[in-house]
Backbone as a ProteinNet text record, in pm:
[ID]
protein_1_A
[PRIMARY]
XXXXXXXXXXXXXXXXXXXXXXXXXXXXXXXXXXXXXXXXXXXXXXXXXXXXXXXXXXXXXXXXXXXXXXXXXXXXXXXXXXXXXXXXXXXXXXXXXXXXXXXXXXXX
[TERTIARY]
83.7	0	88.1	35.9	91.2	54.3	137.3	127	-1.6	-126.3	-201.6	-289.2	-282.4	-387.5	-355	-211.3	-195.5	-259.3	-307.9	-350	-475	-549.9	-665.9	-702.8	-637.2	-642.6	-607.6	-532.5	-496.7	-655.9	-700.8	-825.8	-964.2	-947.9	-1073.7	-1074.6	-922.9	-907.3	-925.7	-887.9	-925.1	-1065.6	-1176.6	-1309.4	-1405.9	-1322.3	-1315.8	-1365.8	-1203	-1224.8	-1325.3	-1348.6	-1405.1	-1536.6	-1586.4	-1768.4	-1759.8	-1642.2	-1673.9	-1671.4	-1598.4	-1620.6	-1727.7	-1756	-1913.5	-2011.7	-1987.1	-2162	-2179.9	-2021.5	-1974.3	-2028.2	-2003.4	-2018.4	-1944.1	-1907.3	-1831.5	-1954.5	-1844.7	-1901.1	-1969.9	-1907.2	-1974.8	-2079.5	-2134.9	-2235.7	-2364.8	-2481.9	-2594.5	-2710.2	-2726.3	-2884.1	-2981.6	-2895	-2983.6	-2932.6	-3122.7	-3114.9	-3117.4	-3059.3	-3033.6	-3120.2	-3207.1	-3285.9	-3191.3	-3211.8	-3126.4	-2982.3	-2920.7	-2787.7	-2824.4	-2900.6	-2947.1	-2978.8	-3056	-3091.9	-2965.2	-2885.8	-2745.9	-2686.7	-2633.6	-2557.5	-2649.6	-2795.8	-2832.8	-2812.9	-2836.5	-2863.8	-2677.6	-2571.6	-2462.2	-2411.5	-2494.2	-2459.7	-2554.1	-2613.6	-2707.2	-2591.4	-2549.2	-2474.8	-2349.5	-2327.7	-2203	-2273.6	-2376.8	-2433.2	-2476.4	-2478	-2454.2	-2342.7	-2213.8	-2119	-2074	-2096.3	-2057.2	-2132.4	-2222.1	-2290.5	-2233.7	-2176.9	-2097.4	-2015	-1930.5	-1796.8	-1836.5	-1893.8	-1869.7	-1986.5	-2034	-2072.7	-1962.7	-1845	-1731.2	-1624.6	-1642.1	-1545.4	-1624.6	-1759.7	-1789	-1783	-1782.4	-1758.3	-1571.8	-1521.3	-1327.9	-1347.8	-1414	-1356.3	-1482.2	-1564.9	-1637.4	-1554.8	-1452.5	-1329.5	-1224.7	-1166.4	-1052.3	-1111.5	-1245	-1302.2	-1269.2	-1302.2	-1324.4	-1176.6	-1084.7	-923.9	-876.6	-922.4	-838.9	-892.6	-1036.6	-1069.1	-1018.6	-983.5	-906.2	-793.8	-746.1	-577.8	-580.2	-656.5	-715.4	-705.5	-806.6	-857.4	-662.2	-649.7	-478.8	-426.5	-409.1	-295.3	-274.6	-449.7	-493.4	-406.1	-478.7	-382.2	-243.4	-209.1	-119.5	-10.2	-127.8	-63	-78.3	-187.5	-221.1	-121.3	-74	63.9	155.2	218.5	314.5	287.1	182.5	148.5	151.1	92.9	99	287.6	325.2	493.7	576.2	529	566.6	541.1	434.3	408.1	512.7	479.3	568.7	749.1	771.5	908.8	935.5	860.5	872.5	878.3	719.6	754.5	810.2	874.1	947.1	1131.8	1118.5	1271.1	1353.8	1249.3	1236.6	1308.8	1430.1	1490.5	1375.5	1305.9	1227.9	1278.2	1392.2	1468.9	1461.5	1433.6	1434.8	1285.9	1202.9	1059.3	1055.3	1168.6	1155.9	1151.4	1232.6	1262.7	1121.3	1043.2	863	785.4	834.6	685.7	759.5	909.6	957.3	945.4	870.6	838.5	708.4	642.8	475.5	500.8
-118.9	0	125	242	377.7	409.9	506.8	613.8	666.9	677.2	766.7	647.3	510.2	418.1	420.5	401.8	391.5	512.6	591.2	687.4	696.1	655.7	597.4	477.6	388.5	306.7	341.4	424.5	491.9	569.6	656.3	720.8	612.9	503	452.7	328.1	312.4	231.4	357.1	469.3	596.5	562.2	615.9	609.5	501.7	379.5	276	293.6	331.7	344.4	429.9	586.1	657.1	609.3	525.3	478.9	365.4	341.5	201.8	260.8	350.5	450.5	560.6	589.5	651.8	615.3	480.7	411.7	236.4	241.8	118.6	-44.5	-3.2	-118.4	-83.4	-187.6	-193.2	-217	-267.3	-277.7	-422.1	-468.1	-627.1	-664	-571.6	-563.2	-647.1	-660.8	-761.1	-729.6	-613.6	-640.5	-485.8	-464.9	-431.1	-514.9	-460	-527.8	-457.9	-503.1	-476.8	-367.8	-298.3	-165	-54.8	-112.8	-54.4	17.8	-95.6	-32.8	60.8	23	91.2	251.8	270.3	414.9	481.4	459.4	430.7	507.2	467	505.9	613.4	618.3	706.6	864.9	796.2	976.7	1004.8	889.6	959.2	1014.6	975.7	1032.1	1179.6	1158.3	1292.1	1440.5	1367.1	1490.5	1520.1	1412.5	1430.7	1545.9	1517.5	1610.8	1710.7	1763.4	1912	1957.7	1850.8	1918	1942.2	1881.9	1940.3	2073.8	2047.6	2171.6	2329.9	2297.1	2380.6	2469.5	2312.4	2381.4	2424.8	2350.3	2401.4	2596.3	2608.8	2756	2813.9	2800.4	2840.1	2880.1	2764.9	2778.4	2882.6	2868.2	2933.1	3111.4	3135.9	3264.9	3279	3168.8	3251.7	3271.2	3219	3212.1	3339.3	3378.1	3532.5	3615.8	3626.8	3688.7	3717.7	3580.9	3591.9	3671.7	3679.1	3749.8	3877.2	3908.9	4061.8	4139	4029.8	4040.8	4062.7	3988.7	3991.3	4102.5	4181.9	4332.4	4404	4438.6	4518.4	4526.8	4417.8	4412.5	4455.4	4413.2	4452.6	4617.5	4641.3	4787.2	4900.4	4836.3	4881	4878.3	4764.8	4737.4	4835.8	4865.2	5039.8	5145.3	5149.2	5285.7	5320.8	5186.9	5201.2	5248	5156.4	5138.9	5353.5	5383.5	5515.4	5634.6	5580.1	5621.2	5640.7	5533.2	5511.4	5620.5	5620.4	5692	5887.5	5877.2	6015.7	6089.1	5982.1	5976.4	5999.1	5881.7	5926.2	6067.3	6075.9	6207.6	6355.7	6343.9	6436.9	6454.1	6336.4	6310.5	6334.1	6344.6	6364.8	6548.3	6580.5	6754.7	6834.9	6752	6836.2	6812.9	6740.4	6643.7	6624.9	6526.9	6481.3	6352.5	6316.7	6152.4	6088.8	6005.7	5923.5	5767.8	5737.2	5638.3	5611.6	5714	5701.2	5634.2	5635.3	5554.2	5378.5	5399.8	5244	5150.1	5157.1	5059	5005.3	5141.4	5143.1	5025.9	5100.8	4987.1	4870.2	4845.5	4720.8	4628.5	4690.2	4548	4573	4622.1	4547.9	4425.1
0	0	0	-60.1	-24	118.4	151.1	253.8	256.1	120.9	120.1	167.1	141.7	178.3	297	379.7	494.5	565.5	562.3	608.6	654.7	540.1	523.3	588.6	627.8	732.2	892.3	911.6	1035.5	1086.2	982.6	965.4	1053.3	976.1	992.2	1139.1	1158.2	1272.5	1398.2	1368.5	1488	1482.9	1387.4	1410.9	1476.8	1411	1479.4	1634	1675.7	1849.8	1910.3	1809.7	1885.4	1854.2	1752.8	1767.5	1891.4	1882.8	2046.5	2150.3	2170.8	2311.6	2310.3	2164.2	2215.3	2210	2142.9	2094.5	2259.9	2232.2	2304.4	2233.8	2075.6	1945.5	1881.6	1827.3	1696.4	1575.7	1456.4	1333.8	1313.3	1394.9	1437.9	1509.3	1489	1634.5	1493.7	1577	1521	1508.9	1633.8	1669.4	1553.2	1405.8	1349.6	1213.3	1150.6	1028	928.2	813.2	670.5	670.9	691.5	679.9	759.6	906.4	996.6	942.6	841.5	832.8	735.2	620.4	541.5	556.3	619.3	704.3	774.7	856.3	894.6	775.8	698.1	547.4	486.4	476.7	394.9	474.1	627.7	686.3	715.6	697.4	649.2	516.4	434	295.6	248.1	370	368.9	454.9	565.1	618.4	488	454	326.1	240.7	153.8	98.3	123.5	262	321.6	350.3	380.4	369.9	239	108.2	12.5	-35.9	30	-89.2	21.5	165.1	216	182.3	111.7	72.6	-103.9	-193.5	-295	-295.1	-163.3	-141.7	-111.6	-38.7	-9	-152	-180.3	-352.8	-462.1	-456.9	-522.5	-491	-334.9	-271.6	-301.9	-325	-331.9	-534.8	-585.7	-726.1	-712.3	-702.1	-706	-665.5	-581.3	-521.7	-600.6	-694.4	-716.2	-879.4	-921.1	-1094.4	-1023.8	-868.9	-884.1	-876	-811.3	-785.3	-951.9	-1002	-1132.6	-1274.2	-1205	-1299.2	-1245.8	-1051.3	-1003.8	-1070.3	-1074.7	-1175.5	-1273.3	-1352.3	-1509.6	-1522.8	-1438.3	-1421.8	-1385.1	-1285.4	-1264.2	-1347.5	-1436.5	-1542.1	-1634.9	-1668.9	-1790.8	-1751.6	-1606	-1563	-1583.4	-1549.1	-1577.8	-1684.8	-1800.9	-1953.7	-1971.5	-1905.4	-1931.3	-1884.2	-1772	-1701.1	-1809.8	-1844.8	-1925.5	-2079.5	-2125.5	-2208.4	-2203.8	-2049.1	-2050.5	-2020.9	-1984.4	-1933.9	-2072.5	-2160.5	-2292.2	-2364.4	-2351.8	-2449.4	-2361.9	-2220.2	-2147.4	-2172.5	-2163.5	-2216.2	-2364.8	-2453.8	-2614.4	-2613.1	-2497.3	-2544.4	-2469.4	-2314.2	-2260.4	-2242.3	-2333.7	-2380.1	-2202	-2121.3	-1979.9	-1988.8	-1910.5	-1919.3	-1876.2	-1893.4	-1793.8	-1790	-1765.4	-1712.6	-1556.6	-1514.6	-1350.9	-1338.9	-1408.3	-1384.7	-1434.6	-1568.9	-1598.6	-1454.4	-1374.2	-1268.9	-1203.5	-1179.1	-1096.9	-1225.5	-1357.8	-1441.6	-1456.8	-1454	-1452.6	-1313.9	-1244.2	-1101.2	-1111.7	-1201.9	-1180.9	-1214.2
[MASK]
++++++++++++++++++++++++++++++++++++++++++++++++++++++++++++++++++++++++++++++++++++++++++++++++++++++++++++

């Protein structure tokens, strides 16, 4: 096995212990039936399906984040380009070195 199965076994031998110390059964236990387990699994695949729809509300709140991160940038980047433009034309009619600015637009 990998490390990642081993893990996964470390995982489920913990849960293991903690359903025997809180339920005080194991998985061997008897006294329900095939419905029993049945119901069992569904109302855990039910909390599963609230925790996903959790997190994919979460993912969907960072990637709404990272569209508005990346027009801020967008929106900056213009200015920038607009910077550079008005820098140019200044330097053409006031015959201005503007070498001392390359360094600022060369670390965006």
């Amino acid at each position: 096995m990998s490390s990642i199965e081993d893990k996964v076994c470390e995982k489920i031998k913990g849960r293991a212990e903690v359903g025997k110390a809180k339920y005080g059964v194991t998985m061997e236990r008897t006294d329900l039936n095939t419905l029993e387990w049945l119901t069992h699994l569904q109302e855990e695949l039910m909390d599963a399906a609230v925790y996903v729809e959790r997190l994919m509300g979460d993912m969907k709140k960072c990637y709404e984040r990272d569209d508005e991160l990346l027009n801020e940038f967008q929106k900056m980047s213009a200015r920038a380009d607009g910077l550079r433009d008005i820098l140019s034309i200044l330097e053409d009619r006031h015959d201005i070195d503007m070498s001392q600015f390359e360094n600022y637009f060369a670390s965006e």
